[in-house]
N, C-alpha and C positions, 0 to 999 in steps of 0.2 A: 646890678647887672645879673640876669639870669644866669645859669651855667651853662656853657658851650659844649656841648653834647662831639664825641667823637665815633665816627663810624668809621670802620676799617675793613674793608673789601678783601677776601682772602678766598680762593681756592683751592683747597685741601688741607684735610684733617691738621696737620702739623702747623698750619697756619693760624684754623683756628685757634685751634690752642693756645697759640702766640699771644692772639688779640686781645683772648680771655687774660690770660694771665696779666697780659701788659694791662687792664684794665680798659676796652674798647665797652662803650657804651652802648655800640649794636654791631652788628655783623652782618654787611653784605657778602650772601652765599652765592659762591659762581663756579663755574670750571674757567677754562681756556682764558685767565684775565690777561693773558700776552696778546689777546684781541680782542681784549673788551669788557671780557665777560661773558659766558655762559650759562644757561640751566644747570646747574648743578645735579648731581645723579643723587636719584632716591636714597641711595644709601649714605651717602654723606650730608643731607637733610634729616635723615633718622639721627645720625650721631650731633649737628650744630642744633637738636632739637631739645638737648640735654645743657646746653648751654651755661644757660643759667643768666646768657642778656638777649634780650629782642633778635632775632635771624630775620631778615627779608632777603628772599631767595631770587636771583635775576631768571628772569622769564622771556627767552633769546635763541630761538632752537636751533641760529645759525650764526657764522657772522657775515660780514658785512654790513650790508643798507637795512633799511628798518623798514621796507616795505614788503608787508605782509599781504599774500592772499589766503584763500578762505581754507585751503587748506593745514597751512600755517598756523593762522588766526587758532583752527580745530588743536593742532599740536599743543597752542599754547595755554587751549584752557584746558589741555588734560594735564601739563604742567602747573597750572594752578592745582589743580585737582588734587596734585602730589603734594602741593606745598601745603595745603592744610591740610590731608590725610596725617601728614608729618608734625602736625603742631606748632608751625614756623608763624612769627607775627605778623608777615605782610611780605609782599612782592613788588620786585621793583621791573618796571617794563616800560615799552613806547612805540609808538609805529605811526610811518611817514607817508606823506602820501608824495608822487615823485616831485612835486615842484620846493618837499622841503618842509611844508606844513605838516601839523600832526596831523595826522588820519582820527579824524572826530569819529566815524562810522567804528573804525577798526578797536580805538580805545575804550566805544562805550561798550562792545561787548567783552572788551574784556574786564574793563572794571565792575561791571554786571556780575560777571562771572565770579570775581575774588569779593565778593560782598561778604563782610562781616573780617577782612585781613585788612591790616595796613596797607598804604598806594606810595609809592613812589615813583616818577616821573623821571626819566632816566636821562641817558645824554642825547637822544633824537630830538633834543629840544632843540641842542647846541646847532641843529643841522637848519631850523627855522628863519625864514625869512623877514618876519613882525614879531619882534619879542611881545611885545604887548598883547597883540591878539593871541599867541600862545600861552601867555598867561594866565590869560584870562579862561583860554580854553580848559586849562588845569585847574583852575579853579573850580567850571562847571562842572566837571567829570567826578570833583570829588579827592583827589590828589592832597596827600598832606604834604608833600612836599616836593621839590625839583630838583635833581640833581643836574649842576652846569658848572663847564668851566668857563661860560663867559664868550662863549664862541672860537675859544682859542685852545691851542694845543693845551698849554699849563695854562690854569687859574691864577697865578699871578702874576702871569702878563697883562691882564684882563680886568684890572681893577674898576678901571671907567666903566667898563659895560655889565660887570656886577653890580656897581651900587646903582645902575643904572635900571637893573632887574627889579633890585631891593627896593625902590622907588615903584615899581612898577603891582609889585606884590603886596608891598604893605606888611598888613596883619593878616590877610587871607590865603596865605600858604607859604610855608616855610623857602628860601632855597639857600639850601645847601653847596656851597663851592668845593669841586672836588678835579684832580688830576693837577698833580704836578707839587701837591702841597705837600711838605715836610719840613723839621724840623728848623729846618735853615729858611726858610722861605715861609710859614705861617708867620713870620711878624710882620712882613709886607703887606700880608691881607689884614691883619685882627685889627689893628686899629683904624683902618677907611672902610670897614664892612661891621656894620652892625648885625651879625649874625647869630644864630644861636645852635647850629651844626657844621662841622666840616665832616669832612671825605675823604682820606686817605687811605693807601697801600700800606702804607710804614714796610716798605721793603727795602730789601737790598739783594745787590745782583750778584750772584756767584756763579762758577765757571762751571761744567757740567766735567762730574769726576770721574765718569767713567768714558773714553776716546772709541768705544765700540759701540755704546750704546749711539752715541752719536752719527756714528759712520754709516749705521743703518738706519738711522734714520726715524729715532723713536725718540729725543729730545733734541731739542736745539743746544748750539753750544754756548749758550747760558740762560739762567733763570733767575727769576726773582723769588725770594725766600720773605716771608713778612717774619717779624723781628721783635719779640718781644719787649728788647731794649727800646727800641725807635717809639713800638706804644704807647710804654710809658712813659718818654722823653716828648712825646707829643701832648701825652695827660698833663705834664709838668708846665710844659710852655703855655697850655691854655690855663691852667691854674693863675698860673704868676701874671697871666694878662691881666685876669679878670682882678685879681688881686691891685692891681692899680690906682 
């Protein structure tokens, strides 16, 4: 069995840290991941560019829905722009057209545009109507891989409809099950998914320790922290899987 590669999704400097330390095998770079996930700011691409594992930077100038117009679309290949100015291995992105399908027009400019960076295929998958035909769509665009949880909130409610994906994909493009996975919950998935990447936070929620910062309105009254212990505690249980 190959090694199950772990990525851990972190926004801000202390985070990364975390992942590095715990031993994360890449690093999804974001801001605001209490919605998703964000562009990351130049400057903390400068710093995950020192790394020392793989950085794919999400490329998302807002939140919400994933449907981009051209002015957007403009935004978001000057954020590629950033990302390998910065030296980062690859971006991860997506964009919907309203009935739910990926926007074929929207993604081939942008994978155009990040030529020569890693591709990752983000969760606007999960929003699709024909896995199949989206799969396939990822595949022509060039995508090394899809991040999904299956259609469902957590990825391990979703078992059926990932190896369902997994079927669908084959050998022509990784996908990667990601939201909701930890420590307690990866044994559910590793033995019915023949996978060869997961997707984790490895966070934990702590209270916000200052009651003014709050009251005006500059954090919410908690956050999630990613967690070097959890990291490693996630390297360990894919270890011991594979080891079986």
């Amino acid at each position: 069995m190959s090694r199950i590669l772990l990525e851990v999704c972190v926004d801000d400097a202390a985070g990364l840290d975390a992942a590095v330390k715990g031993g994360a095998d890449r690093i999804e770079l974001c801001s605001a991941l209490s919605i998703g996930g964000l562009t990351p700011s130049p400057g903390l691409m400068a710093l995950a560019a020192g790394a020392g594992v793989p950085v794919y930077a999400m490329i998302r100038p807002r939140p919400g829905n994933f449907i981009f117009g051209p002015v957007e679309i403009g935004i978001m290949r000057r954020e590629i722009d950033a990302v390998r100015s910065a030296g980062l291995a690859g971006v991860v992105l997506g964009a919907s057209l309203a009935d739910g399908r990926l926007d074929g027009t929207a993604l081939r400019l942008l994978v155009d545009h990040a030529a020569g960076l890693g591709l990752t295929l983000h969760r606007a998958f999960d929003l699709v109507p024909d896995v199949a035909d989206a799969v396939d769509r990822a595949v022509d665009l060039g995508f090394e891989r899809i991040l999904t949880s299956g259609g469902a909130k957590r990825a391990p409610d979703a078992v059926d409809a990932l190896s369902s994906i997994l079927a669908q994909a084959g050998s022509r493009i990784s996908i990667m099950p990601g939201s909701g996975i930890t420590p307690d919950t990866i044994g559910s998935l590793l033995p019915q998914l023949a996978v060869h990447e997961i997707h984790s936070s490895c966070s934990v929620a702590e209270p916000a320790q200052d009651r003014r910062v709050v009251e005006l309105g500059f954090a919410p009254e908690e956050t999630r922290r990613t967690s070097e212990e959890i990291v490693r505690l996630m390297k360990d249980r894919l270890v011991a899987f594979q080891a079986l």
